[in-house]
Residue, then its C-alpha position, 0 to 999 in steps of 0.5 A: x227619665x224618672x219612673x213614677x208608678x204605685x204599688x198596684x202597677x208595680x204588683x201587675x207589672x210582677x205578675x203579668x208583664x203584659x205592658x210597660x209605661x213610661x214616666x208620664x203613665x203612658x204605655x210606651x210598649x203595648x201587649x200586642x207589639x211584636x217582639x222581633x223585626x224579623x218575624x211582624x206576624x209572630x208572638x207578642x210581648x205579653x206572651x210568656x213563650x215566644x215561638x220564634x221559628x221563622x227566625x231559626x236558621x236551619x240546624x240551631x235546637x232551639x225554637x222557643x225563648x221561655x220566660x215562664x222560669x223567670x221570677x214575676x219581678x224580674x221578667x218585665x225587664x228580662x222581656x224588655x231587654x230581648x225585645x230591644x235586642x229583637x227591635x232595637x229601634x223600638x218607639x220606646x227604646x228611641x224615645x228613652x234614648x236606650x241603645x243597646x245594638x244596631x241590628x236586629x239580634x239573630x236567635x242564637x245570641x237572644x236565647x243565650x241572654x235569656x239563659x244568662x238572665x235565668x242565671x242571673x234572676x235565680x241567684x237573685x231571688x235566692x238572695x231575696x232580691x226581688x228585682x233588679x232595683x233591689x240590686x247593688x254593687x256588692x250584690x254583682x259583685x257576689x254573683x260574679x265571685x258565685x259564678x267563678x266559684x261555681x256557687x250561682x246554683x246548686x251543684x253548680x261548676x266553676x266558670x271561667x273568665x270568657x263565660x264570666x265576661x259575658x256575665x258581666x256585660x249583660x249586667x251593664x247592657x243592663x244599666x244601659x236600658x235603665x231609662x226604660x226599663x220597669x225595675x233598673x239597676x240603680x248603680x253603674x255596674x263595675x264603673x269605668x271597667x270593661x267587662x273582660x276587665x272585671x272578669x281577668x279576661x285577658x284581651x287576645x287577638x288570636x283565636x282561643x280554641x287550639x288546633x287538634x294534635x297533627x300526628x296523634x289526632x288531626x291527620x289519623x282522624x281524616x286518615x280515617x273519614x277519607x277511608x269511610x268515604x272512599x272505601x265503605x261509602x257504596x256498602x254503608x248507603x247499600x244498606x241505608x237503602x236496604x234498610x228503608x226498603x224493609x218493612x218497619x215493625x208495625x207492618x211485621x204483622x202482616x206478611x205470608x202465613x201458612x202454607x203459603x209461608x212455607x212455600x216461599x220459604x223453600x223456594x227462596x232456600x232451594x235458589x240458594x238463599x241463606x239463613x241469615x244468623x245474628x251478628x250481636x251488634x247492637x242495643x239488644x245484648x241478650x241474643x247470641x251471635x250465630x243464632x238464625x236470626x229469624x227477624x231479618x229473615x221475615x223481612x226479607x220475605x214478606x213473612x208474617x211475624x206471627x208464624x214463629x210466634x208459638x203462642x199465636x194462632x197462625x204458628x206453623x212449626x213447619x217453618x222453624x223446623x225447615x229453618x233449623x234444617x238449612x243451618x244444620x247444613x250450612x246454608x247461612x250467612x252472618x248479617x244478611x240485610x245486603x251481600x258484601x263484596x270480596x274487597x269491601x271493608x266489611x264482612x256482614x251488614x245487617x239491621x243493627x249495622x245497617x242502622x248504625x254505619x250511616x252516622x259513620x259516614x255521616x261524621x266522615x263527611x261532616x269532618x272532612x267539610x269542616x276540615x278542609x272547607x273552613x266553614x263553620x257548624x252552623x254553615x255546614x247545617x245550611x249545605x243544601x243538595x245541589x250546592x257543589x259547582x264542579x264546573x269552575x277550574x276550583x270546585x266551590x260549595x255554596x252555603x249561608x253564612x251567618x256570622x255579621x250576616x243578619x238573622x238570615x244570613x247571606x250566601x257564600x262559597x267555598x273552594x273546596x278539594x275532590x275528597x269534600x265533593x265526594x263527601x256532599x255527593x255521599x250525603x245527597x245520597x244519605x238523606x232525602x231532605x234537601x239540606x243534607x245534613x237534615x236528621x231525616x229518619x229512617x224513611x227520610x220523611x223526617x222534615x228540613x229542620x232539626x240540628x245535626x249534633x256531630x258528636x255522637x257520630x264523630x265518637x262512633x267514627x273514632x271507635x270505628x278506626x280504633x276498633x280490631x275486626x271483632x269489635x267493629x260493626x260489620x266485622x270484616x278485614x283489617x283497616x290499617x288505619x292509625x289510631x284515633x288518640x284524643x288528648x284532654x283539653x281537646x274536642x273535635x268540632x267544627x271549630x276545632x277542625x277549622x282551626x287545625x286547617x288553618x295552623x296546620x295549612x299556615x305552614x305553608x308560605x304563600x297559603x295565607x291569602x287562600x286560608x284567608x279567602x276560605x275563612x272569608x276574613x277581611x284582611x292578611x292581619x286578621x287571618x294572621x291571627x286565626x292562623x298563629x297557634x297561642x297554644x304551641x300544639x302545632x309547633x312552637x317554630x312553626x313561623x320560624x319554619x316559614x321564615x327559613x323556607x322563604x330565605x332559602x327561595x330568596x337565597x335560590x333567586x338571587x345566587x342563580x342565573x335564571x331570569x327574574x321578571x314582574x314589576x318588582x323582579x328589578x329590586x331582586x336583580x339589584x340585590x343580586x348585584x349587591x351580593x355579587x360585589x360584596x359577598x360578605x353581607x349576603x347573608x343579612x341581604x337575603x335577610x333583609x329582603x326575605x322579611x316581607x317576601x312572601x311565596x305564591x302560585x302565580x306570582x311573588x310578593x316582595x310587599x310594599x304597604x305604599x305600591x301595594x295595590x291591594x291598599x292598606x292592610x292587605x289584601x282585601x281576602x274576603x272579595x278575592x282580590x289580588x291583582x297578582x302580575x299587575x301589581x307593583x310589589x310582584x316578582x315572576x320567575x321560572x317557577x311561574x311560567x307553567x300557570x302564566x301559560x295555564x291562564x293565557x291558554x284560559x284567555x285564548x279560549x275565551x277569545x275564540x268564543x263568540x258574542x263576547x261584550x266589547x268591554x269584557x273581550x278587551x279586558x280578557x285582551x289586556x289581561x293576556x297581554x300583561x301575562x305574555x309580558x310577564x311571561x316573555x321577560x322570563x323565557x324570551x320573545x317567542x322567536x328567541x325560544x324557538x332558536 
C-alpha cells in the first residue's frame, strides 16, 4: 500500500493524531476507535493520555500510557503501533496485511514500548529527524552504537546487550506496520538479521539471573524471615494494632483537658501505669532517648495535645510537674505503645517502631513466598485473603498467573510448605484489604491497588538481622542470626529468590518433576534450563553431585538382596545378574544404567523416551501428570513400600465413603489394586509377611 496525502494533512496529522487514513483517503482508523480490546468502554485514539485501569492487573504502577512527551511528528505512529498491540485484529491493521502479535497485549509489555519509543523519538528529534520516514539505516544504527555507549540522552548509562535487543526489534516491529502507518520507515531495519544478532545477545536457553550465594546470602536471609515470622510475628502485629487503634495527629486536639486531665493522669499512675520514655528510633533525630515522651503518653489517655503546649490557653502545668515526679521515681518504661513479653525479641515498641516493624514482617513474608513457592512478583501481588487450602495432603496457595495468560491472567496454584501458611496467615492480619500484599495505610483504608515494591522492606529486614540489640528497632535481646552478606551483581527479588529455589532445590535428584510442577513449565527440558546455574554461584559440580548420588542408589539396588519390582524392576534385576557373572564390568554397568535413572518418592525411573507414558519430552509438568507405578519405565523397591501403603490407606478411605460415582470408585478400585501389586512384589503376598 502507497501513502499519498498533502502537506496540510501531514501538518494535522504532526499536531493532532486524531485519526489515520489510508492510501485511498479514507480514515481507516477513527478518532473515537478504542484503543484496546479489553477495555471497549475505555479511552480513544485521539486521546493523548490513555487511562488504561481496567486493564491494570493489581500491584503493576502504572495506570496511564502518556503520549504528551512524544514529538507531534512521530506520535501518529507511536499511537498506531500500541493500538495494534492492544487491537492487533484492528480493521486497518487487517486490511494493510500488518501483523504484529496475535493477542491482545497486557499493559506491562505496551508501557515499556512507549518507554522504548520516548527513547527512540528523542534522540530522533535531537538529530533533527522529524519522523520515522526521515530515518535510515545509518541513522538506527547510530542509535544503536548511542544506547550501548550510553549517549541516546544526556547523562545517559551504558545499555547492555538484552536491553539493546529490545531496541532493535521494536525498530523492525516498526517496519512491520509500514503498510499502515503514517510516516514509515523506508528501510528494512538490520535486514536478514535477528535483533539479538544486531545487539551481540547471545542466544542462551538457561535463565539469566543467578541464584543468590547459598551460605552467605540465600539461607541466612530465610534464616532471617522464618525467625520474623515465627518469633516477632504476634509483637509486630500487637503493635500494628495498637497503632491503628491510637488517635492520628489531627484528632490530638481533642482529648481531657484540665482538671479532668490531671485526674486521668493520677489515676492511670497510681494502677501502675508508667511513663513512657523516648526510644529515639525513627525519622525525628533531634530528641533524646530516656526523655518522657509525652506524645504516646496523650495517645494513650485520651489527653489533649493542648495541655503541654506552654503557649496554648489550655496548658496546665500541673500535668508536667506530676509527669516529671513519676520519672523522678522511677515509674517508666521505654517505648510504651504495647508491653513486651519476657521471651519476646524485642524489649520496646513504640510509634516509630510500631510504624516500622510491619515492613519487616512484610518483606519475611514476601521472601519466604517467593522463596520456597516459585511464584513470580506479579503472582505473589495478586495473592488474595483466603487463598491458602490447608485441606489437601499438600497445602496449595492459589493466585493468578499472568505470564501467556492474556490481559487477566488465569487462575493457578502452588504447593507450598508450613512456614509459607504462616507467612499468608500473618499477612491476612497485616492488612485489611483483601489482596494481602495491598499497601493499605495505616488504618487500612488505603484501597485494593497499589504495587507493593519489596525492596525498601527487604533492606529493612536485612538491617534487621544484621543489626546488634542497640541499633536494631525494638532493642531487646541477641537474635544469633547469621549475617546477611550481599555480594555485587546480586539482588534479592523475586526472581532472584525463585531462582536460588530451583538451583539450590536441583541438588536434590528426583526433585525436578516438583521444581517443574511449582514452576508451571511445560515440559523436564525447560525445567533443566531454569534449574542449571550458567553462573557457577551454586557450585560448578552441582550435576556431577546429582550424578554420583544417583550411581551410588543404583550401586545399592544392584549389590543388594532386597526385592526390586515395578514394570522396569526386570532390567535392574538383569543387571544384577550381569554383574554378578562378570564383576569386572560393574562399574561401566551401573554407569550405563544410572544415566537415565532418576530417583522419586513414590517410584523410580529408569526413563525410556519410547515406553514413557508420560510421551515425549517428558513429563507433562504443568498438568501434574505422571503415571508413577503404571508407568512402563518405573522401578519400586523397599525404599517405596511406606508411601505405596500411605496411598492404599488413602484408597480405602474413599472407598468406605458413600455415594461415590460408578466410574470413579472403580478407578480408585483398579488404582489400589495396581498399588498392592507393586506393593506385594516387594514384601510378599499378605500370608507370606505374616509367616
Amino acid at each position: 500500500m502507497i501513502w499519498a496525502y498533502d502537506r496540510n494533512f501531514e501538518a494535522m496529522m504532526r499536531s493532532s493524531s486524531r485519526h489515520i487514513v489510508d492510501s485511498a483517503g479514507k480514515v481507516a482508523v477513527r478518532a473515537s476507535d478504542y484503543v484496546h480490546d479489553d477495555m471497549p468502554d475505555g479511552p480513544r485514539f485521539s486521546d493523548n493520555r490513555w487511562d488504561c485501569q481496567s486493564i491494570r492487573r493489581q500491584g503493576f504502577a502504572t495506570r496511564y500510557l502518556n503520549f504528551e512527551d512524544i514529538p507531534s511528528g512521530y506520535r501518529p505512529d507511536v499511537k498506531l503501533f500500541l493500538l495494534f498491540q492492544g487491537r492487533p485484529h484492528h480493521s486497518h491493521a487487517v486490511n494493510a496485511g500488518v501483523v504484529l502479535r496475535r493477542n491482545p497485549a497486557p499493559l506491562e509489555a505496551m508501557v515499556a514500548q512507549l518507554a522504548r519509543f520516548s527513547l527512540i523519538t528523542r534522540w530522533g528529534e535531537a538529530n533533527k529527524l522529524a519522523s520515522f520516514k526521515q530515518w535510515s539505516q545509518k541513522h538506527a544504527n547510530a542509535y544503536i552504537e548511542d544506547l550501548r555507549a550510553g549517549k541516546h540522552y544526556a547523562n545517559g548509562q551504558p545499555n547492555g546487550p538484552s536491553s539493546v535487543r529490545a531496541h532493535a526489534t521494536l525498530l523492525q516491529q516498526l517496519r512491520v506496520m509500514a503498510p499502515a502507518a503514517p510516516n514509515p520507515l523506508s528501510f528494512n531495519p538490520w535486514f536478514g538479521l535477528t535483533g539479538a544478532e544486531v545487539a551481540g545477545d547471545e542466544p542462551d536457553l538457561e535463565a539469566r539471573t543467578p541464584p543468590l550465594p547459598r551460605e552467605e546470602t540465600w539461607e541466612p536471609l530465610l534464616a532471617a524471615s522464618a525467625f520474623v515470622i515465627f518469633e516477632c510475628k504476634d509483637t509486630i502485629l500487637q503493635a500494628h494494632a495498637a497503632l491503628r487503634d491510637s488517635r492520628t495527629s489531627p484528632e490530638m486536639g481533642r482529648g481531657f483537658s484540665g482538671r479532668d486531665a490531671v485526674n486521668v493522669l493520677e489515676a492511670y499512675l497510681e494502677g501502675g501505669g508508667r511513663v513512657p520514655l523516648i526510644t529515639a528510633f525513627g525519622r525525628n533525630k533531634k530528641r533524646t532517648r530516656g526523655a518522657p515522651n509525652l506524645a504516646m503518653l496523650r495517645r494513650k489517655l485520651n489527653l489533649s495535645e493542648n495541655i503541654t503546649k506552654p503557649s496554648h490557653r489550655a496548658y496546665n502545668p500541673e500535668i508536667r510537674r506530676t509527669i516529671q515526679r513519676a520519672v523522678d521515681e522511677g515509674q517508666t518504661e521505654y517505648g510504651g505503645l504495647v508491653e513486651c513479653a519476657p521471651d519476646s525479641p524485642f524489649a520496646e515498641i513504640g510509634m516509630d517502631e510500631a510504624e516500622y516493624l510491619p515492613s519487616v514482617l512484610r518483606a519475611a513474608c514476601y521472601v519466604m513466598i517467593a522463596s520456597l513457592s516459585a511464584m513470580r512478583d506479579s503472582e505473589i501481588q495478586a495473592i488474595r485473603r483466603g487463598s491458602v487450602n490447608r485441606d489437601l495432603d499438600v497445602p496449595e496457595i492459589s493466585s493468578i498467573t499472568f505470564k501467556h495468560a492474556g490481559v487477566f491472567g488465569r487462575p493457578r496454584t502452588w504447593w507450598i510448605p508450613e512456614v509459607v501458611t504462616q507467612a499468608t496467615t500473618a499477612l491476612e492480619q497485616l492488612t485489611a484489604t483483601n489482596r494481602v500484599f495491598a499497601r493499605s495505610g495505616r488504618r487500612g483504608d488505603g484501597g485494593e491497588d497499589g504495587e507493593y515494591r519489596a525492596q525498601r522492606d527487604i533492606r529493612r529486614l536485612i538491617d534487621f538481622a544484621n543489626s546488634p540489640p542497640e541499633r536494631r528497632p525494638g532493642r531487646g535481646r541477641e537474635l544469633h542470626l547469621s549475617p546477611i552478606r550481599l555480594t555485587p551483581g546480586h539482588t534479592i527479588n523475586a526472581m532472584s529468590l525463585r531462582r536460588s529455589f530451583c538451583v539450590y532445590a536441583a541438588a536434590y535428584p528426583g526433585m525436578d518433576i516438583g521444581i517443574g510442577i511449582q514452576l508451571g513449565h511445560a515440559s523436564l527440558r525447560v525445567t533443566g534450563n531454569y534449574t542449571r546455574d550458567r553462573h557457577h554461584v551454586a557450585s560448578a559440580v552441582l550435576d556431577d553431585e546429582r550424578a554420583k548420588v544417583v550411581r551410588r542408589a543404583v550401586a545399592e539396588l544392584v549389590y543388594s538382596e532386597e526385592a526390586i519390582g515395578g514394570p522396569s524392576g526386570g532390567r535392574l534385576m538383569e543387571l544384577r545378574a550381569q554383574v554378578v557373572a562378570d564383576p569386572a564390568r560393574a562399574a561401566l554397568l551401573i554407569s550405563r544404567a544410572a544415566e537415565n535413572y532418576h530417583l522419586g518418592a513414590t517410584n523410580d525411573c529408569a526413563h525410556r523416551e519410547e515406553t514413557a507414558a508420560c510421551g515425549p519430552g517428558g513429563p507433562k509438568l504443568a498438568d501434574r501428570f505422571c503415571a508413577t507405578g503404571a508407568c512402563p519405565n518405573a522401578v519400586v523397591h523397599a525404599k517405596h513400600v511406606a508411601v505405596l501403603d500411605h496411598q492404599i490407606a488413602r484408597a480405602d478411605a474413599l472407598l468406605d465413603t458413600d455415594g461415590l460415582h460408578p466410574g470413579f470408585e472403580k478407578n480408585v478400585r483398579s488404582g489400589r489394586a495396581g498399588m498392592v501389586k507393586l506393593r506385594d512384589e516387594i514384601t510378599g503376598p499378605p500370608d507370606e509377611r505374616n509367616d
